[in-house]
C-alpha positions as a printed Julia matrix, in Angstrom:
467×3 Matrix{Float64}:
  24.51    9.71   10.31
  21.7     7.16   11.57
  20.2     7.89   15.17
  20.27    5.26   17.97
  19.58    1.43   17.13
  18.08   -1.59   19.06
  20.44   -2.64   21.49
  19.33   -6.08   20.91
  21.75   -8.98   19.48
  21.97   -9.92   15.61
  22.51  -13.39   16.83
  18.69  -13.34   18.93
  16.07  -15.48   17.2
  14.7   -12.6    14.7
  11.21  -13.04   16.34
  12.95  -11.83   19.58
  14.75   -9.17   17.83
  11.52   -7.47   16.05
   9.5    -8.05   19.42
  12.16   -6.01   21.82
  12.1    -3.47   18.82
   8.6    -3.39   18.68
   8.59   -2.43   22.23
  11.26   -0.04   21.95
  10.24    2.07   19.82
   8.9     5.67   21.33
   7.08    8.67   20.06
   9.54   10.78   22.04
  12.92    9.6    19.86
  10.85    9.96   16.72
  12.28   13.36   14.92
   9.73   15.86   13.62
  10.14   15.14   10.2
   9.43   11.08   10.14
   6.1    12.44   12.6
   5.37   14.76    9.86
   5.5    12.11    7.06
   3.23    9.47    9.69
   0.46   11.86    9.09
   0.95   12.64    5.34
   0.56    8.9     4.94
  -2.59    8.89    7.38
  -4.16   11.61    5.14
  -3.86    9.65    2.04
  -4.73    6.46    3.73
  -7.85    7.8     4.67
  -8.56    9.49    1.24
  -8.1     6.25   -0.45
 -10.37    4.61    1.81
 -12.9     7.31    0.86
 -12.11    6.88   -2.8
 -13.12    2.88   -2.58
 -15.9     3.16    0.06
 -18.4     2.5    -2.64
 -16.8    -0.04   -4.48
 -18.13   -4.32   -4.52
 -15.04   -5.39   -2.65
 -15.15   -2.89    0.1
 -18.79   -3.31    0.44
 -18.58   -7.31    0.59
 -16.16   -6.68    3.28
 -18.02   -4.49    4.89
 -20.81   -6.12    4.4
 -19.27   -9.18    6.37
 -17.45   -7.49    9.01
 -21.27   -6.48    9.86
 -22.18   -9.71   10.51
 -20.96   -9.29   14.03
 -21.5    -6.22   16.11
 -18.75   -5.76   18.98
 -20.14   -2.43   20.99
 -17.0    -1.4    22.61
 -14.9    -2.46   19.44
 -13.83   -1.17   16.16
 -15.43    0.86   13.74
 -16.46    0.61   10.08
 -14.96    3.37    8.26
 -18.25    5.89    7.01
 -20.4     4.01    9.39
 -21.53    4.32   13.31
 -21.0     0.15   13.05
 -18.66   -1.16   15.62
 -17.36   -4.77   14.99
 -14.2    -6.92   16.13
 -10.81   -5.32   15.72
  -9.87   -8.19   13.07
 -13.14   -7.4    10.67
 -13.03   -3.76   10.89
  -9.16   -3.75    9.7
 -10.25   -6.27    7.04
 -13.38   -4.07    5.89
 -11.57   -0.9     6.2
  -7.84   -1.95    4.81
  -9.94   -3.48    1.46
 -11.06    0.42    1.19
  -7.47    1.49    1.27
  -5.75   -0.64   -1.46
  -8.83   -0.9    -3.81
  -8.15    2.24   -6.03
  -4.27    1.31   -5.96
  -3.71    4.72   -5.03
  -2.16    3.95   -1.96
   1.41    4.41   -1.2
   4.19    2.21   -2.38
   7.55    0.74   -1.45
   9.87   -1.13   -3.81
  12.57   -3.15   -3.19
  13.55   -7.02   -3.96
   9.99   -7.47   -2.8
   7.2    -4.43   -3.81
   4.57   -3.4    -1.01
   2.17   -1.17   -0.23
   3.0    -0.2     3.46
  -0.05    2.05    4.43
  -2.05   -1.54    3.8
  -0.67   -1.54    7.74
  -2.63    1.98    8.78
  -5.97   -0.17    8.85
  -4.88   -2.63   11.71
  -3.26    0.3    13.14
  -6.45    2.2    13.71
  -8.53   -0.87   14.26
  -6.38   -1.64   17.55
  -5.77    2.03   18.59
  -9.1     2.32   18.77
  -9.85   -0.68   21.19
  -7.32   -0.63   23.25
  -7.6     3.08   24.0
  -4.9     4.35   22.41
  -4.39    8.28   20.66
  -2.29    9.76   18.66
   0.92    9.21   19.74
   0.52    5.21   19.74
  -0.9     5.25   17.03
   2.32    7.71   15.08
   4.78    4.72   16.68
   2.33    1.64   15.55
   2.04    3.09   11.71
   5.9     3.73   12.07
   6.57    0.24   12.85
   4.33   -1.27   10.32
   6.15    0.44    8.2
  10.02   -0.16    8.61
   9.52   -3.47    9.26
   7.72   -4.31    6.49
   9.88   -2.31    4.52
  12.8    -4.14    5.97
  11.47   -7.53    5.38
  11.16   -6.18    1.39
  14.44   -4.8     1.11
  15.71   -8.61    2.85
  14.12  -10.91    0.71
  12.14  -11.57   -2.69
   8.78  -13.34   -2.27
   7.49  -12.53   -5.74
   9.92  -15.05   -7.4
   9.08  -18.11   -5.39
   5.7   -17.78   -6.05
   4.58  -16.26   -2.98
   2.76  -12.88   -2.35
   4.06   -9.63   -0.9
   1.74   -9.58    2.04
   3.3   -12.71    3.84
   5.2   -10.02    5.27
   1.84   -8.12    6.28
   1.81  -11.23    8.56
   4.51   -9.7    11.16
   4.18   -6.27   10.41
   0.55   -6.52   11.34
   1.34   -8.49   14.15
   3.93   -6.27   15.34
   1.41   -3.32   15.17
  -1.53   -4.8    17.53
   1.19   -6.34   19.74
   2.46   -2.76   20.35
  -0.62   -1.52   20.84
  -2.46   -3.97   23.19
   1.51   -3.45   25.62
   1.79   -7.3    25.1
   5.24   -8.85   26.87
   8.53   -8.9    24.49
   7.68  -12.93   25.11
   3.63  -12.66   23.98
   4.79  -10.64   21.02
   7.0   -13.61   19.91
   3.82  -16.26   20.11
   1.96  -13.36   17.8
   4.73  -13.31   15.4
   4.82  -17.56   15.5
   0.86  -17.97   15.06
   0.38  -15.31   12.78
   3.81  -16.38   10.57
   2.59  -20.26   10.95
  -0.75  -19.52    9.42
  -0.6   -16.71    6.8
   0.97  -17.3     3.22
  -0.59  -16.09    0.55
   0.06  -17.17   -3.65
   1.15  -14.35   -5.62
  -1.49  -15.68   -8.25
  -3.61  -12.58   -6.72
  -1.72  -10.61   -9.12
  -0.69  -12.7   -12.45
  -3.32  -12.87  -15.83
  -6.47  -11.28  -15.07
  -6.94   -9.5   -11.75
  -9.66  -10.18   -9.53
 -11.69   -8.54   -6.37
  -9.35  -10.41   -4.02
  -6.17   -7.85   -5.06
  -7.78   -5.18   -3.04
  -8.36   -7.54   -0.01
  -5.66   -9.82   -0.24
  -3.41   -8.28    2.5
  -6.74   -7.03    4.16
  -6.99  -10.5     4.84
  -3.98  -11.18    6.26
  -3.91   -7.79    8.78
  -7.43   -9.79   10.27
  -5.53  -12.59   10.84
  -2.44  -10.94   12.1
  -5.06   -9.6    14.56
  -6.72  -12.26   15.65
  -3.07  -13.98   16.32
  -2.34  -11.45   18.72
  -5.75  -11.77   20.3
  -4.92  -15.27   21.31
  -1.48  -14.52   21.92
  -2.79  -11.75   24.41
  -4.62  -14.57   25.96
  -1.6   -16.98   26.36
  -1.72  -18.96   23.58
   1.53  -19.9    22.61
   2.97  -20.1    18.81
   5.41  -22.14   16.55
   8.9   -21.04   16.78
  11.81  -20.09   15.92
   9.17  -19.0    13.52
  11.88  -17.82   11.1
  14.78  -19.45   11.1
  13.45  -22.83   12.24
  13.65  -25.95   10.59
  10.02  -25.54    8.41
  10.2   -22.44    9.33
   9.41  -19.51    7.28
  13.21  -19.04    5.98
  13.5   -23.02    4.73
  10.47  -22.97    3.45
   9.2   -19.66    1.28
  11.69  -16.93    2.08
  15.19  -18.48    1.44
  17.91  -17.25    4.39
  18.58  -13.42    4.98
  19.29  -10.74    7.37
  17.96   -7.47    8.68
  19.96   -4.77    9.94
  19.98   -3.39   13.56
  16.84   -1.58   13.31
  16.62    1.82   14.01
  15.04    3.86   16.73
  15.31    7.72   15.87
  15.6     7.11   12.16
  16.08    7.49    9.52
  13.16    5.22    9.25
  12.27    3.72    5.63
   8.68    5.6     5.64
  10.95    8.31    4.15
  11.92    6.17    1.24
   8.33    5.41    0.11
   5.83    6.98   -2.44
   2.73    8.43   -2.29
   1.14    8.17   -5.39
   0.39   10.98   -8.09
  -1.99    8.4   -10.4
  -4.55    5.75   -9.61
  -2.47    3.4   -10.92
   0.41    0.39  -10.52
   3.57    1.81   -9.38
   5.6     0.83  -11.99
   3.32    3.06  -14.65
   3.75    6.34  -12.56
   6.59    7.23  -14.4
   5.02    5.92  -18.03
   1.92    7.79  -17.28
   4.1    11.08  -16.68
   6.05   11.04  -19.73
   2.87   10.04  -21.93
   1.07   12.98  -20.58
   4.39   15.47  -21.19
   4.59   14.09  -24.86
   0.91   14.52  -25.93
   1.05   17.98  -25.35
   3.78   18.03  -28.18
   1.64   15.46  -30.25
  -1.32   17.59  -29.2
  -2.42   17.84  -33.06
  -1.58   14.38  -33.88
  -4.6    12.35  -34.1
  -3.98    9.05  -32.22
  -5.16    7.17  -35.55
  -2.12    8.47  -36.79
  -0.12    7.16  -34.31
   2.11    3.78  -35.91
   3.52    2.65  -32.5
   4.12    3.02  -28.99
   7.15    1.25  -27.4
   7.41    1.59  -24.14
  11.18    0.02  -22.01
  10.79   -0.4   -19.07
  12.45   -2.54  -16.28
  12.59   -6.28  -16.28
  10.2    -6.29  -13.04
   8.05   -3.57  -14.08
   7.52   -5.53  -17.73
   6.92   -9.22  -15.52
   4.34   -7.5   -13.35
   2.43   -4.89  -15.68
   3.91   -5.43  -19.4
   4.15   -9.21  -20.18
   0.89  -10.6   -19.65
  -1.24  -11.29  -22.68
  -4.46  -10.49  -20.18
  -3.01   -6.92  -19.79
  -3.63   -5.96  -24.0
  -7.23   -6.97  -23.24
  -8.32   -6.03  -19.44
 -12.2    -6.48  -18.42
 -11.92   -5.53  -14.78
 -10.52   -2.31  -12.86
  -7.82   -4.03  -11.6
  -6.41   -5.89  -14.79
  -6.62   -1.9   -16.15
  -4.98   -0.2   -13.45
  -2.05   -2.99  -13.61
  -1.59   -2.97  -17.03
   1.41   -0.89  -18.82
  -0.39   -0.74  -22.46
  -3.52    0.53  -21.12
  -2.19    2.96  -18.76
  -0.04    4.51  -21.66
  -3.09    4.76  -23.94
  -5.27    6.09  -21.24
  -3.28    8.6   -20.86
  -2.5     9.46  -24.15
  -6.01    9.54  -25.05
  -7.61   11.25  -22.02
  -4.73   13.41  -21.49
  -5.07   12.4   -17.9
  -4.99    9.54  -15.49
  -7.79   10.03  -12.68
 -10.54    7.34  -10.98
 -12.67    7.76  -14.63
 -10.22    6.49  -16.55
 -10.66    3.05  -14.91
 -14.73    2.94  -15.18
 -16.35   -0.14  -16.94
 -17.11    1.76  -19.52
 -13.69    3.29  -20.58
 -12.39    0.17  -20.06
 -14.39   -1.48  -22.28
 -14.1     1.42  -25.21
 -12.78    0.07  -28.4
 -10.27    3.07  -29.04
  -8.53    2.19  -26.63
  -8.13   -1.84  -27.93
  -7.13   -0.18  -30.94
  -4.06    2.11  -29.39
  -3.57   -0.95  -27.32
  -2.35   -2.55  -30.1
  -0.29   -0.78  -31.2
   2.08    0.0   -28.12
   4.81   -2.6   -27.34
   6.68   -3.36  -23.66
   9.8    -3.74  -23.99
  12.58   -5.16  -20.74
  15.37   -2.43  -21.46
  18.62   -3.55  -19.3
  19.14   -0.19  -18.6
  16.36    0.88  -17.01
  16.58   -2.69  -15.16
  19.92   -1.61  -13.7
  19.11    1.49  -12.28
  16.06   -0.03  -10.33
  15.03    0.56   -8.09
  16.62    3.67   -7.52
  14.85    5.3   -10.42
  11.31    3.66  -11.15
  12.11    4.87  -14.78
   9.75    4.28  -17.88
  10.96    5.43  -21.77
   8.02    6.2   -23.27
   8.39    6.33  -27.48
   5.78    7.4   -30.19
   5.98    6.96  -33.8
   3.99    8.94  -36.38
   4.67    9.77  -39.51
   8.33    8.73  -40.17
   9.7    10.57  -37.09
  10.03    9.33  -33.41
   9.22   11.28  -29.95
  10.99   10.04  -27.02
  10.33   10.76  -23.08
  12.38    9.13  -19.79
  11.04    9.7   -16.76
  13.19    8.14  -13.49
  11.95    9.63  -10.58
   7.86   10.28  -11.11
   5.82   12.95   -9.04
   5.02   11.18   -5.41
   8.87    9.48   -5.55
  11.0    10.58   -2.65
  13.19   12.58   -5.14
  10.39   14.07   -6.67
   7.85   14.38   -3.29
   4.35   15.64   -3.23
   3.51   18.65   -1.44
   1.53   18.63    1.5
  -0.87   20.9    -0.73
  -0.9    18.28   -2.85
  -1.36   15.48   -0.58
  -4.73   17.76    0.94
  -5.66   18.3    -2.5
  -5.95   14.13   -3.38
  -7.59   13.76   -0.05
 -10.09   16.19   -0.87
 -10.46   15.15   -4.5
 -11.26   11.26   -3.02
 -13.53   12.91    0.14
 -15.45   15.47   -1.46
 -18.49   12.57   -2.76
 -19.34   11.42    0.57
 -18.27   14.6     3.26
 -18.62   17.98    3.42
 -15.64   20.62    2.59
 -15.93   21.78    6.12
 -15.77   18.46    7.8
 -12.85   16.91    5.63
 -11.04   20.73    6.38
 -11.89   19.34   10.28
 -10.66   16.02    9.43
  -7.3    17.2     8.35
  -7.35   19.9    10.43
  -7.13   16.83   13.57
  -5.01   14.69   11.6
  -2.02   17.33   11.11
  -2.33   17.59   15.03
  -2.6    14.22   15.69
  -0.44   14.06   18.41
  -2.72   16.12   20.32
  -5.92   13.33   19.97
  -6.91   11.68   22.7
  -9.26    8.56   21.33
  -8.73    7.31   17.68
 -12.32    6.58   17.86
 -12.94   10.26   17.85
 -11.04   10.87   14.66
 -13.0     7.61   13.05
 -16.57    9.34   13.89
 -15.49   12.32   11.65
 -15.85    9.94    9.02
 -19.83    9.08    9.12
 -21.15    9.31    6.43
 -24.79   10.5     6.27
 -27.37    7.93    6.25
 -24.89    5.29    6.79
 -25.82    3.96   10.85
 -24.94    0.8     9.8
């Protein structure tokens, strides 16, 4: 049995509906377990963010957000910098997502919902939030983004997944900042006017720009609600209006009464085991189970790999000639043949296995060509209830098979909380100290208890780095 819903009418603009939720929502009705599962997602936030702190795209965006200092705004992830609210969630959210290690939700549209945790902190930290606004802002990030995926498909039309990002965002700083059920809908208008985005970022040959792209559109989510909080007014019915967002990229639907003591759709999302796509998780696990019984098989000897998957999984990560032959991290990390002959080579899947130079190794072009993708109806049918990968070797005449439906992270296959320290400390352990990331989580699994979120962000200097 669900708990209580929003008492607000299906038959409200759904701008008005998602702005009286927004406001709604309370710390108090959330049960202990959904809490629990806000700061499991925090912790590997964070750890990602730690995990791509050195790489180009998060230091172009930081590099820009430090263009402008803002000395009673937000800060810099690793840094003591302090810039606008908008550039600090667009510096620190390209951290997040660049390892795609973050977590995952997939529906008729995929997402990555923790992409919402950087605007989250960004305006917590401003507006002088702690940790209890800041549980309810994550939560709401997440089920309505979740709730836009499981509504409509963006992917299809040609559109990205982080249009959505444009309301959840906005939805999050709203809450935050207290702004009126009526300001809220003017956010929602300005930032759903103004922030589309081509699902291009992720076809052929991947660029920098997947690890900012929704970064980009939290910062101007943000500075919507900035002017909103100001009184500018926005475009509506921003939805269902005649060029609005529904006639023009989404095609009609409907969300459900949304819910106010759960069960909340951050349940039904996945952390991530492997530093790579979603849809490989699964593929990676069974590769890995069957090279331990090919463990004296030399992968010369190896005649083929086939690998079925579903029809969205092989569209995304198995159909793209670019994905046989990848040149950048995140052409590798998105691509089903190489993630299958990573693994089979390396006998693991970690952040080395997606270096320029193991990228660029010509075993691996060699395995590469001999594994296949294959759309298997099957496996098509039962998504996305199982994310399920067959993974099949040939050698010598005989054929070794693996299915795996429900990968280590899934919701039917969870990730301790042992586990989810472990990743954090596996990503934190280059730039902090073992005792200060045991103090980081330490405040993080009591985060209820903090104060300032800008107190939790000055764990994370990192020495030498003022700036």
């Amino acid at each position: 049995m669900g708990g209580a819903v929003s008492k607000i009418g299906l038959k409200q603009t759904l701008a008005r509906r998602l702005a009286r939720y927004s406001r709604e929502l309370k710390n108090r009705r959330l049960p202990s377990k959904t809490v629990h599962e806000v700061k499991r997602r925090l912790i590997d936030a964070f750890g990602c963010a730690l995990g791509g702190w050195t790489a180009t795209p998060a230091q172009i965006a930081r590099d820009t957000a430090q263009s402008v200092r803002c000395h009673l705004g937000s800060t810099l992830l690793g840094t003591a910098w302090k810039t606008t609210p908008d550039l600090a969630a667009f510096a620190n959210g390209t951290a997040v997502r660049f390892l795609d290690y973050n977590d995952t939700y997939l529906s008729k549209e995929p997402a990555h919902p923790s992409d919402n945790i950087a605007a989250a902190l960004a305006v917590s930290e401003v507006a002088g939030e702690g940790g209890k606004r800041l549980i309810e802002a994550i939560l709401l990030g997440y089920e309505v983004q979740c709730r836009l995926c499981d509504a409509a498909a963006l992917r299809p039309r040609g559109w990205d997944h982080v249009v959505f990002g444009a309301f959840s965002t906005a939805l999050v700083a709203a809450k935050l900042w207290r702004l009126s059920e009526t300001k809220t809908c003017h956010a929602l208008g300005l930032s759903g006017t103004s922030n589309y985005a081509l699902r291009q970022t992720r076809v052929g040959e991947l660029s920098m720009w997947k690890a900012a792209a929704f970064a980009n559109t939290a910062k101007n989510g943000l500075f919507a609600v900035s002017l909103a909080r100001l009184g500018m007014t926005g475009p509506a019915p921003i939805f269902e209006g005649e060029k609005g967002m529904m006639q023009i990229v989404s095609g009609s639907f409907d969300l459900p009464a949304l819910p106010l003591e759960g069960p909340f759709k951050i349940l039904e999302t996945y952390i991530k085991y492997y530093p790579v796509e979603y849809h490989a998780q699964s593929a990676v696990e069974a590769t890995l189970g069957l090279r331990e019984q090919l463990k004296d098989v030399k992968p010369s000897r190896i005649d083929e790999i086939v690998v079925r998957t579903s029809k969205i999984s092989h569209e995304i990560i198995g159909r793209d000639p670019e994905k046989w032959h990848p040149k950048t991290r995140e052409t590798a990390d998105h691509s089903l043949p190489y993630c299958v002959a990573v693994a089979m080579l390396d006998g693991e899947v970690g952040l080395r296995q997606f270096d320029s130079k193991r990228i660029s190794d010509p075993k691996l072009y060699s395995l590469m060509k001999r594994i296949q993708v294959v759309p298997d109806p099957e496996l098509s049918t039962a998504y996305p209830g199982a994310i399920a990968n067959t993974v099949e070797v040939r050698t010598g005449g005989k054929v070794y098979s693996k299915r795996v439906d429900h990968p280590r992270g899934h919701p039917k296959n969870q990730m301790t909380d042992t586990e989810v320290e472990a990743k954090f400390h596996l990503l934190a352990e280059p730039l902090l100290s073992k005792r200060r990331i045991q103090t980081i989580l330490d405040r993080l699994w009591n985060l209820e208890k903090e104060k300032s979120i800008g107190d939790i962000l000055a764990l994370f200097r990192i020495k030498g780095k003022q700036r």
